[in-house]
C-alpha positions, 0 to 999 in steps of 0.5 A: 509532503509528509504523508506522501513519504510515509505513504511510499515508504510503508509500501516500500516495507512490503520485502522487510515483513514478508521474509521475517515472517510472512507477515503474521504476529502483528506484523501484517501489512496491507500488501501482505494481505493482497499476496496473500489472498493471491497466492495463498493456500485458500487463493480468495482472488476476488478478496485480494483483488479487493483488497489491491484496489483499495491498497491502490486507492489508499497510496494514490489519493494523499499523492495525488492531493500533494501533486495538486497542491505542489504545482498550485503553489508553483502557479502562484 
């Protein structure tokens, strides 16, 4: 449960970073480095696309490991 939420809650931080600073000094984020590459001055789409997929990857797999093991823990 725990990590679902934090999973949630750092895409939820996307908003925060970018207006501080578009998310350079230390304070780059995984979503800030697909819109970036997506819409950025180089505008490496096949980069963020990439890097998209595995932001995706990365939030979908702990949730769908948690869904798993909330409805079978309910079937018990």
């Amino acid at each position: 449960m725990v990590v679902v939420i934090t999973t949630i809650e750092a895409l939820r931080a996307f908003d925060v970073v970018y207006v501080i600073n578009r998310g350079l000094n230390g304070l780059e984020l995984m979503s800030v480095l697909v819109v970036n590459n997506l819409l950025g001055e180089a505008s490496r789409i096949g980069y963020g696309s990439a890097a998209a997929t595995l932001l995706l990857l990365a939030s979908i797999i702990p949730i769908a490991i948690f869904i798993r093991w909330a409805l079978g823990r309910d079937a018990l």
